[in-house]
N, C-alpha and C positions, 0 to 999 in steps of 0.2 A: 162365588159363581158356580163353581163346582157342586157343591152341597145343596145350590138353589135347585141343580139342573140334575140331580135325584132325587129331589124334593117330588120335582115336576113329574118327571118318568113314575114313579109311585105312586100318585096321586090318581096319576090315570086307569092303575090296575087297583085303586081301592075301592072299598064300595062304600056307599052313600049317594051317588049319582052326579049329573053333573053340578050339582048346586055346591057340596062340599069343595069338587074339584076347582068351581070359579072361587068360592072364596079365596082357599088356600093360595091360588096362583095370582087374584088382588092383592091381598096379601103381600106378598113378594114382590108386588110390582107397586106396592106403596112406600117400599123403602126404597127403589130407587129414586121415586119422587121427592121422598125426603129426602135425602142426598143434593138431588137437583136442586132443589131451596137452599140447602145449607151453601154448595158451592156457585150459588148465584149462575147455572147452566143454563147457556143461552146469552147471558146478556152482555154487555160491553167490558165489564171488569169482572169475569167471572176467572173465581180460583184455579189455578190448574196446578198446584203442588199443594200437598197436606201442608205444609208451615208457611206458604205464600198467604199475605191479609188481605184481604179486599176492600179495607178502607184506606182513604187517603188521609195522612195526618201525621204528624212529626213524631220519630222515632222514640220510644222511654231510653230516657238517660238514665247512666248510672247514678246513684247518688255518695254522697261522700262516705257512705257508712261502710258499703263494698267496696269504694274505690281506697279507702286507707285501709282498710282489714285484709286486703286480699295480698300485700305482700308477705303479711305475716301469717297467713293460710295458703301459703305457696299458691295465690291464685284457684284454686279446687273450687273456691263458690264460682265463679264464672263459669267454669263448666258448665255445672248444673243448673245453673241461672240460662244458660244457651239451650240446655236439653229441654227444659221445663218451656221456655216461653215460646218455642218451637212445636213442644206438645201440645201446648195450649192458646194455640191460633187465635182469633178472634174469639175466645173461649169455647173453640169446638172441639173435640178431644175422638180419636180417633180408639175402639175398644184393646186394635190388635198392637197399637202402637203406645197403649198406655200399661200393658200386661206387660209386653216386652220391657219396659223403664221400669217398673215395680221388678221384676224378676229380675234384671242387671242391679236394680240398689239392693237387694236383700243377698245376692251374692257377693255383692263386694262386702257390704258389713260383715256375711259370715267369715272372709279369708280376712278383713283386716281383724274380726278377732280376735282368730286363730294366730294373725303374725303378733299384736299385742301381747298375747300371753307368752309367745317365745319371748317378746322383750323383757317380758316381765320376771320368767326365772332368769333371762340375763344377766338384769341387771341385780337380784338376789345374788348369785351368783358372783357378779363382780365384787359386790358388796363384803363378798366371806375372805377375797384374798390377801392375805398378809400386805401390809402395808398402805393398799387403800384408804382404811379407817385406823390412823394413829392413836395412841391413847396412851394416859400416864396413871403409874401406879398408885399410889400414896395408901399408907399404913393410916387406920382411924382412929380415934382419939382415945379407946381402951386395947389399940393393939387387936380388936381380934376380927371385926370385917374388916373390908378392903375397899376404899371406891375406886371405882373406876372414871376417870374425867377424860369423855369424848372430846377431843381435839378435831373439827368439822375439817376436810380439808378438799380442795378443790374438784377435787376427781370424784369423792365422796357427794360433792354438794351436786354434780353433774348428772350422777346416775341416782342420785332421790330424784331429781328434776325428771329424768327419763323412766323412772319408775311409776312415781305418781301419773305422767303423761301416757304411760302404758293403762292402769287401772282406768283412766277415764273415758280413753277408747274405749274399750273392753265395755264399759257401765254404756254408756252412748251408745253403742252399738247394740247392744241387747236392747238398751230401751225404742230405739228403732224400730229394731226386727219385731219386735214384741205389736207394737203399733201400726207399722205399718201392713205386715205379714194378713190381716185380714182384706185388705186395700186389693190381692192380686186377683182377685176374684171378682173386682166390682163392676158395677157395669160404667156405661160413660156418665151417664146423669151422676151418679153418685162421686165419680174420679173428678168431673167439675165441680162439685159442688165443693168436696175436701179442696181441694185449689181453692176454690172463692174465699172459703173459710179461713187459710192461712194466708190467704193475700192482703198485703195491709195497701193504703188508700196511698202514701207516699213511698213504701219501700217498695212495693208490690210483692215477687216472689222473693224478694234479697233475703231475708230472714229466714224461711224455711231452706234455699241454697247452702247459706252459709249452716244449719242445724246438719244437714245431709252432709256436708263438708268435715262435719267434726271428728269423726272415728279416723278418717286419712289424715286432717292435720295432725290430731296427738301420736297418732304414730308414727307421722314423719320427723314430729320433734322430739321423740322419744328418741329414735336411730339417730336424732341430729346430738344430743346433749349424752350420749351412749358415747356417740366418737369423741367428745369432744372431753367425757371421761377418761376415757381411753388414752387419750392424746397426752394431760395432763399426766396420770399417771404415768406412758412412758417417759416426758420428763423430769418427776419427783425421784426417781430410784435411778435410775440406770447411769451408765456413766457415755462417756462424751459420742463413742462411736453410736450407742444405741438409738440417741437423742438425734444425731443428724440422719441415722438410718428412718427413725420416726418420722421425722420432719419431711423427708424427700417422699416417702411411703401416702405420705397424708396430701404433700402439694399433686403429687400425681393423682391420687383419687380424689381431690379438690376438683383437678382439670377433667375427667375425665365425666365424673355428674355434671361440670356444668355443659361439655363439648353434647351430653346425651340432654339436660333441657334444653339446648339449643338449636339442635337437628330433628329429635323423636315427640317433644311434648308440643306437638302442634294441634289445633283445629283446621273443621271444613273450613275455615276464612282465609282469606288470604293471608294475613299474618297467623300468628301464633296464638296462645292461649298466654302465657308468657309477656308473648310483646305487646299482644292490645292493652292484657291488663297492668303494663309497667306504664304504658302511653296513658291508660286512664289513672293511674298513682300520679304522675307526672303531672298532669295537665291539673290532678286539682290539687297537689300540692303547691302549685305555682301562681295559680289560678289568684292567692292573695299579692302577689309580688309582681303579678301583670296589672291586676287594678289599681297597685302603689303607684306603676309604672304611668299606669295612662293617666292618672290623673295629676303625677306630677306635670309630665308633657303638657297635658292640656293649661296646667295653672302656669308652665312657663308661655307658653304659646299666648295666651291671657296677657298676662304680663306686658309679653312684648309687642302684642297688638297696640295697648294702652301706650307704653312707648311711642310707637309710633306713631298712634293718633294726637296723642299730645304735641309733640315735636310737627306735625302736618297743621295741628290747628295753630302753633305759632307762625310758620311761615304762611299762611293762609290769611291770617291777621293784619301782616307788615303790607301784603300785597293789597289787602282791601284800603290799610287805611294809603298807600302811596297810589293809586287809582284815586281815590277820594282827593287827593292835595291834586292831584293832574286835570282832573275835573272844574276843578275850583280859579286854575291858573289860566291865564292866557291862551290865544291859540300860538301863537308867536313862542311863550313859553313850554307849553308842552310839545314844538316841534323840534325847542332849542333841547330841551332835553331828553327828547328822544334821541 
């Protein structure tokens, strides 16, 4: 509005007359008309927040593919599955709001990196210190080289894990930044269009989420399988004092990451980022052992209706045919045996 309304003021001191000055200021007042269309202004269900839908129709569910992957990607695709399908309203994408999401992804990939690569001489690093990587000597069969037979051992297996998981960040991340780095500039047609283009018909965004998700997860399991060399190693060498010093060292900072996912790693939602998506892990891992459930129920319930129906049409039976014999008898008799 600001840039609209110097637009205006200049327009009035330029020359050409006033035919230039009407276009230009139509112009400016055709976009708020498109606006008006897009947020349905005026009418009975019209938009009043950029990520508010203005159709009615039943919410997309997650599908099983993000709901089981996402423990094992600390949850990170929901984020951006939340950022994404918020940006992308009833497919209208907003230009100031789609720059801002392109500039926040391109600087996260650059710092996770940059943290990668400290992982990565880290875990170099661990790799060089005496006893991490065991090995035996043995003399060769003329006496004059030597081999050397790598003995793999826990701590060793740990930080290749954390090593390799450091390079792939690193590779992902570049190829990212590489790709999407011309995207920050784009305008909105073109920012919907890349979205249609990687939205699949059944996952919808879940795939490009989870792609966006990839440089944070390797890194986070890089640091995970880093401590967890660590860990091992101070048990392989040390002696007893070191090993319970280790152990209390590690249960404290055990408690202390989960004390911070459980307070800091929230969403706008009312629960968490965390808890919704343990609740949707949950519900469709279960999801087979609830339809076991009901339709065991139901085949008992089955069952025991047929029971009873059975057992109702015996006594149903004696009654009709002891009616039928009372029928049949006297009236003297059927008063005597009433």
């Amino acid at each position: 509005m600001h840039k609209m309304i110097r637009l205006v003021q200049k327009a009035k001191k330029a020359k050409g007359g006033v035919e230039y000055y009407t276009a230009g200021t139509t112009r400016l007042l055709s976009f708020f008309a498109h606006w008006r269309f897009l947020y349905f202004h005026g009418q009975r269900h019209a938009r009043l927040l950029c990520d508010q839908t203005v159709y009615h129709g039943p919410k997309r569910e997650r599908t099983a593919l993000i709901s089981m992957l996402s423990p094992l990607l600390f949850f990170a695709p929901d984020v951006h599955l939340d950022e994404m399908e918020k940006l992308w309203t009833d497919e209208v994408i907003i230009e100031t709001a789609w720059k801002s999401f392109i500039n926040k992804l391109l600087n996260e990939w650059n710092s996770l990196i940059i943290g990668s690569t400290v992982m990565l001489a880290v875990n170099v690093g661990f790799l060089a210190i005496p006893g991490v990587v065991p090995y035996n000597v043995t003399n060769g069969v003329l006496m004059i080289t030597r081999q050397v037979i790598l003995l793999a051992s826990l701590s060793e297996i740990a930080s290749a894990i954390s090593l390799d998981a450091s390079i792939g960040s690193i590779v992902i991340g570049l190829l990212l930044m590489r790709h999407n780095r011309t995207m920050q500039d784009s305008e909105p047609s073109e920012a919907s269009r890349y979205l249609y283009q990687n939205s699949q018909r059944y996952f919808g965004l879940e795939l490009m989420a989870i792609v966006f998700s990839l440089p944070w997860v390797l890194l986070m399991w890089s640091m995970v399988m880093f401590f967890v060399a660590v860990f091992f190693y101070c048990f392989s060498i040390s002696d007893l004092r070191s090993r319970i010093s280790s152990a209390l060292i590690s249960v404290v900072a055990l408690a202390f990451i989960v004390g911070c996912i459980s307070t800091v790693w929230e969403s706008r939602d009312e629960g968490g980022v965390l808890q919704n998506g343990f609740h949707a892990f949950r519900a469709r891992a279960l999801q087979p052992l609830r339809t076991f459930h009901r339709g065991t129920v139901a085949r008992l319930r089955y069952f025991k209706g047929s029971v009873v129906r059975s057992f109702r049409n015996c006594f149903h039976s004696d009654d009709v045919e002891s009616v039928h014999s009372l029928a049949l008898a006297g009236p003297g008799d059927g008063i005597g045996r009433v």
